[in-house]
DOMI-423466 format. One line per 8 residues: number of its first residue (from 1); for each residue z, x, y negated of N, C-alpha, C. Coordinates in nm, 2 decimals. Layout:
% DOMI-423466
NUM) Z,X,Y,Z,X,Y,Z,X,Y ~ ...
//
This chain:
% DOMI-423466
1) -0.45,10.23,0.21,-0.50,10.37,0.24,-0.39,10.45,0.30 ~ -0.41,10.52,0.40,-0.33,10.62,0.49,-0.30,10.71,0.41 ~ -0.16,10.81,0.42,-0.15,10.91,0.35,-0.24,11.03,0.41 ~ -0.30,11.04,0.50,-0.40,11.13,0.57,-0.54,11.14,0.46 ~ -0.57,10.98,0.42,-0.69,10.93,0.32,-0.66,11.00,0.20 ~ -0.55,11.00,0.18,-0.51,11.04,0.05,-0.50,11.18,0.04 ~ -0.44,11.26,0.11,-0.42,11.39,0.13,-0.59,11.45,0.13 ~ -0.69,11.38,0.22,-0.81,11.44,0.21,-0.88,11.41,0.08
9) -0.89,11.33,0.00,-0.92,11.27,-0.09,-0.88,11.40,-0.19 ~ -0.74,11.42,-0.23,-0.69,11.52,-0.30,-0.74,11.68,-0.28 ~ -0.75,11.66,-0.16,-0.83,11.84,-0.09,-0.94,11.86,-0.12 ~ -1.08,11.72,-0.15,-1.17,11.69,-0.15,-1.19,11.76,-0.33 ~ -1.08,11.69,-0.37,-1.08,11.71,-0.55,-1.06,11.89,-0.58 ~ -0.94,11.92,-0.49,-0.93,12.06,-0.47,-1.04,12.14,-0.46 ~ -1.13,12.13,-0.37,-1.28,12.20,-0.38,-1.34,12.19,-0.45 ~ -1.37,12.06,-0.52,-1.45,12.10,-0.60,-1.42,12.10,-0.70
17) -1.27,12.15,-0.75,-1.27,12.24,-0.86,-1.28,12.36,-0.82 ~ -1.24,12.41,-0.68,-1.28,12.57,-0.61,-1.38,12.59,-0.68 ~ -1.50,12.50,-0.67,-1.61,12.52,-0.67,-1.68,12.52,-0.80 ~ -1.60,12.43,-0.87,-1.67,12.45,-1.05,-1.64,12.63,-1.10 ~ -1.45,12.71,-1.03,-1.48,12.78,-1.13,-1.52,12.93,-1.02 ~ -1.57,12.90,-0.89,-1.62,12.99,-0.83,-1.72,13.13,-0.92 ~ -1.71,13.23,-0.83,-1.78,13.34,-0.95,-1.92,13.35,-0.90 ~ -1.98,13.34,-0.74,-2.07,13.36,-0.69,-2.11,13.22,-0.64
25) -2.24,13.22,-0.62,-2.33,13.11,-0.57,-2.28,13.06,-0.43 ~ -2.24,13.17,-0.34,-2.18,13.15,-0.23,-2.09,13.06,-0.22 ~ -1.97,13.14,-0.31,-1.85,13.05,-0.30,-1.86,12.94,-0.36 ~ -1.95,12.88,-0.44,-1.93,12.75,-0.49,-2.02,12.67,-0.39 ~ -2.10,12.73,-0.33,-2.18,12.62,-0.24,-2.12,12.58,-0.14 ~ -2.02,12.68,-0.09,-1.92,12.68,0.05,-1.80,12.52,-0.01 ~ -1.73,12.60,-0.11,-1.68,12.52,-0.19,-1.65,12.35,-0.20 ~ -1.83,12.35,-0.26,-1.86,12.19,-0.29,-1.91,12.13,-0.13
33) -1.94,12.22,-0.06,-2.00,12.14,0.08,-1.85,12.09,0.16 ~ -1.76,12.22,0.17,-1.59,12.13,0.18,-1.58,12.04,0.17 ~ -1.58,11.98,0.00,-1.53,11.91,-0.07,-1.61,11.79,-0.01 ~ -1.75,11.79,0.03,-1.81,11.68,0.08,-1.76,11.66,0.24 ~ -1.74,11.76,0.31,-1.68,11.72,0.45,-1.56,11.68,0.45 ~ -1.51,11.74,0.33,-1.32,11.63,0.36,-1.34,11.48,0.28 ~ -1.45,11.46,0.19,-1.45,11.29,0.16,-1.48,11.25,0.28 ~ -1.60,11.30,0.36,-1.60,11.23,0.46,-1.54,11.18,0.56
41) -1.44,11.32,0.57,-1.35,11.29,0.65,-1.21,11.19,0.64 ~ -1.20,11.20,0.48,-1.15,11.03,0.43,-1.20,10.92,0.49 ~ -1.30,10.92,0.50,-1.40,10.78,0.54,-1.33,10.77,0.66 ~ -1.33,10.84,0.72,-1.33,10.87,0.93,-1.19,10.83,0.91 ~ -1.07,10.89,0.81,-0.95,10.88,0.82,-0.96,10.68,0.86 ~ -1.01,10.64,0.73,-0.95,10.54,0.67,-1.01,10.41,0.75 ~ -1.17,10.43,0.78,-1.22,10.33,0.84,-1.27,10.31,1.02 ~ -1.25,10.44,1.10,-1.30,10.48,1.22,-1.14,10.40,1.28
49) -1.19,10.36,1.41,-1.10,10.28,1.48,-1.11,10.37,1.61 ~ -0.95,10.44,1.64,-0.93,10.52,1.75,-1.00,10.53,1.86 ~ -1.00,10.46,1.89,-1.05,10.37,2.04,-1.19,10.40,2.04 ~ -1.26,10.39,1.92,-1.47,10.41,1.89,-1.47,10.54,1.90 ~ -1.35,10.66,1.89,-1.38,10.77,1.83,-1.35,10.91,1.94 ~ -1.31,10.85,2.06,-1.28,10.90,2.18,-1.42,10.97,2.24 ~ -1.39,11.05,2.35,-1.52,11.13,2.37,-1.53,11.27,2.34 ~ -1.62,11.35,2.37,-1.69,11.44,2.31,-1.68,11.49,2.16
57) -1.71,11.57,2.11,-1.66,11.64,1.97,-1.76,11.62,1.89 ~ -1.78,11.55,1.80,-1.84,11.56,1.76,-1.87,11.57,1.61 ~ -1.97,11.65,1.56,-1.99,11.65,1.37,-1.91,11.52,1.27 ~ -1.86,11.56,1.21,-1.82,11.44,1.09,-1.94,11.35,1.06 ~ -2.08,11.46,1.03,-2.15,11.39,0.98,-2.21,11.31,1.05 ~ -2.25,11.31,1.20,-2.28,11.27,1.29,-2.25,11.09,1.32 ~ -2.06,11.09,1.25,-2.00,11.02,1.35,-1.97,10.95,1.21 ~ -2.01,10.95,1.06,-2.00,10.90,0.95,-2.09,10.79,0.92
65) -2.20,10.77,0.94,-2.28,10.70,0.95,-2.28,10.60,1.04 ~ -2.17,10.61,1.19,-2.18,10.51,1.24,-2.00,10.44,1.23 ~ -1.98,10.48,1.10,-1.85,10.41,1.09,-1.87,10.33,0.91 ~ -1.95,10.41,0.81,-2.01,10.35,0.75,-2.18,10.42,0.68 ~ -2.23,10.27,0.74,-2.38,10.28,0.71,-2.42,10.33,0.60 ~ -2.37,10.30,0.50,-2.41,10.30,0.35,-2.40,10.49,0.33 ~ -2.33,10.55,0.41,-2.35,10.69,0.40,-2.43,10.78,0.49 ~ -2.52,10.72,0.56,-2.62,10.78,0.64,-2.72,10.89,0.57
73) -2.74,10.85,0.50,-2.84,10.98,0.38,-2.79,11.05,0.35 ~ -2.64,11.01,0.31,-2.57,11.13,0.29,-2.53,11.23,0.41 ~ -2.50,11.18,0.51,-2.46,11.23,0.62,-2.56,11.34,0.68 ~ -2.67,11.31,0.66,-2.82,11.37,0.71,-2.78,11.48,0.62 ~ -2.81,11.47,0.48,-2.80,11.56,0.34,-2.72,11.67,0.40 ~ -2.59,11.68,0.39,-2.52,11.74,0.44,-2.46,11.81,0.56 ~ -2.54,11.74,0.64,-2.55,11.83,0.78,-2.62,11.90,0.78 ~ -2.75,11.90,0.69,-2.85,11.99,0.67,-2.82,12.16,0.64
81) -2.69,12.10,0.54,-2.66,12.26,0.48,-2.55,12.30,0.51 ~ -2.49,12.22,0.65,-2.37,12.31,0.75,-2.37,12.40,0.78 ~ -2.47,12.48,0.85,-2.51,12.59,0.83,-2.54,12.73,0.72 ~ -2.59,12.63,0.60,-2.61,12.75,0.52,-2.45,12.76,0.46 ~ -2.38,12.67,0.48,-2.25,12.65,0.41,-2.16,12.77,0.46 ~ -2.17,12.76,0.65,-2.13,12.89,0.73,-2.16,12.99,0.65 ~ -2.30,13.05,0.66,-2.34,13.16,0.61,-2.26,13.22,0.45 ~ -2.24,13.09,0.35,-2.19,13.12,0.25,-2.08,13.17,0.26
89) -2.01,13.12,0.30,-1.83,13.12,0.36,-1.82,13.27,0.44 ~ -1.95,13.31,0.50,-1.95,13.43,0.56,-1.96,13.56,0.47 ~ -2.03,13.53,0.33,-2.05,13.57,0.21,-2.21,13.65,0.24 ~ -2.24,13.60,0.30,-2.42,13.62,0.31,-2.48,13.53,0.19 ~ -2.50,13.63,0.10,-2.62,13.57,0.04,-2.71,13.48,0.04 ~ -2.69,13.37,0.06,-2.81,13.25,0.11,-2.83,13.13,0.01 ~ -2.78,13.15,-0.07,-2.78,13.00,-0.19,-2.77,13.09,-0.29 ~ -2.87,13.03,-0.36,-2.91,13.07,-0.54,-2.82,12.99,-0.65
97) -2.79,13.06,-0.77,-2.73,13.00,-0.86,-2.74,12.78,-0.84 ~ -2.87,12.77,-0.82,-2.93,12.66,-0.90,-2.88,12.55,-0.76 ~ -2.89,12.62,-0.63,-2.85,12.56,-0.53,-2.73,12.52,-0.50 ~ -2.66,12.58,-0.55,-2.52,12.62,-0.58,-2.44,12.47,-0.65 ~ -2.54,12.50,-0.82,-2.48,12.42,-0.86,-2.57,12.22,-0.81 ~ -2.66,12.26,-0.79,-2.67,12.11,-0.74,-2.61,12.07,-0.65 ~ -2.59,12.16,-0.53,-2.45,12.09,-0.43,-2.32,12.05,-0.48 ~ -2.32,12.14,-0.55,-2.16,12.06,-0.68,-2.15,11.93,-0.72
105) -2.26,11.93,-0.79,-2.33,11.76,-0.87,-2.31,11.68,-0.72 ~ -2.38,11.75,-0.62,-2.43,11.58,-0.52,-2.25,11.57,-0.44 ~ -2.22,11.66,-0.46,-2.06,11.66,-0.35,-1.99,11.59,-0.47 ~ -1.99,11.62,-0.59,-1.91,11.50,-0.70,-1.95,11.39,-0.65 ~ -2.08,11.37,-0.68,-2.13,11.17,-0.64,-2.14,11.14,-0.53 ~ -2.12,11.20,-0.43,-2.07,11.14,-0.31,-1.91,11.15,-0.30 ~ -1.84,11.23,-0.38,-1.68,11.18,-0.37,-1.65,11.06,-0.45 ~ -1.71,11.01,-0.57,-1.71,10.92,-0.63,-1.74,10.81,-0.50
113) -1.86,10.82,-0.52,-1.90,10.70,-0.41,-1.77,10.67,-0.27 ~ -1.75,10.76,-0.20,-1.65,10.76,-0.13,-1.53,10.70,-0.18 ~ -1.48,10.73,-0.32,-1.37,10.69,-0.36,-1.37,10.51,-0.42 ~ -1.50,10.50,-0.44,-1.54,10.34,-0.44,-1.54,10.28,-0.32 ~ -1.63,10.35,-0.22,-1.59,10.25,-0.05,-1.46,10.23,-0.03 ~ -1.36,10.35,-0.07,-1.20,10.35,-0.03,-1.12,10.22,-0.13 ~ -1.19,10.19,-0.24,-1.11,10.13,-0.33,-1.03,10.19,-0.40 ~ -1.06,10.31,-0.45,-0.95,10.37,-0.53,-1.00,10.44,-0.66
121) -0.94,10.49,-0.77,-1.02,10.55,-0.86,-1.07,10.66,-0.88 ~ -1.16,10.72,-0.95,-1.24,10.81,-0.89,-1.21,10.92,-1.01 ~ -1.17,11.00,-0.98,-1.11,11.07,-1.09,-1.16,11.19,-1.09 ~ -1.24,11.24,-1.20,-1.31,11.35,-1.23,-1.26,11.46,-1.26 ~ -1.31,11.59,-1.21,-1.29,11.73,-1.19,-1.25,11.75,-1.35 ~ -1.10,11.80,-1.38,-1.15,11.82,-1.54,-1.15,11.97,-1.57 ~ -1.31,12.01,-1.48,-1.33,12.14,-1.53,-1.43,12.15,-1.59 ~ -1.45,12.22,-1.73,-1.57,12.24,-1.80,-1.69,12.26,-1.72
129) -1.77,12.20,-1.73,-1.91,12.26,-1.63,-1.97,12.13,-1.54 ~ -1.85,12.08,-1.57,-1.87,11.97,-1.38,-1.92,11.85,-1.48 ~ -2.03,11.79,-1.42,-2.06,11.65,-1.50,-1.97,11.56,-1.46 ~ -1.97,11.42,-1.55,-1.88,11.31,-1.48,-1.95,11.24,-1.43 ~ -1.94,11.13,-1.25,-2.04,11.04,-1.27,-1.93,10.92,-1.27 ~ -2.01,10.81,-1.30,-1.94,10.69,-1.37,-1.98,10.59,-1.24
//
């Protein structure tokens, strides 16, 4: 693994403890949606081959699924709420407590998961609130 993988990997962990002890819905949804775009961007670090990735600019999530398959649902998932993610980060009102916290939960199990395609251990948020997944 690149020190780039690893640096995002750690930034990835960083958010989402931003996001466990955030005070508003906003900031933890902005937060945990980070934390999902920098695993991903581990992925792109660690498995995208220069040469495939030339071109046009394009979304992480976009260009994630065609570097590994097994995260295409997730990729969809989370491009979905790129946008509301903006708005949060803008501090517009747009995500409820509950929304909030389920993007927390799905951006933990998709960093887990990420941290299993990478081969490495997956080491849990040790903030009160955050579940673990195994």
């Amino acid at each position: 693994m690149t020190r780039s993988t690893d640096d995002l990997i750690a930034s990835a962990r960083r958010s989402l403890t931003d996001a466990a002890i955030a005070h508003t819905p906003q900031d933890r949804y902005a937060a945990a949606h980070l934390a999902a775009l920098r695993a991903a961007a581990a992925v792109l670090a660690s498995d995208a081959r220069p040469d495939g990735m030339r071109g046009r600019v394009r979304s992480v999530w976009a260009v994630l699924p065609q570097v590994a398959v097994e995260f295409g649902e997730w990729a969809d998932f989370f491009a979905a709420g790129a946008r509301k993610r903006s708005a949060a980060m803008a501090g517009v009102p747009c995500v409820s407590h509950r929304e909030a916290d389920d993007l927390v939960r799905d951006a933990e199990e998709f960093l887990a998961r990420v941290c299993v395609h990478l081969g490495i251990a997956y080491q849990a948020p040790l903030v009160p609130g955050l579940r673990f997944v195994s």
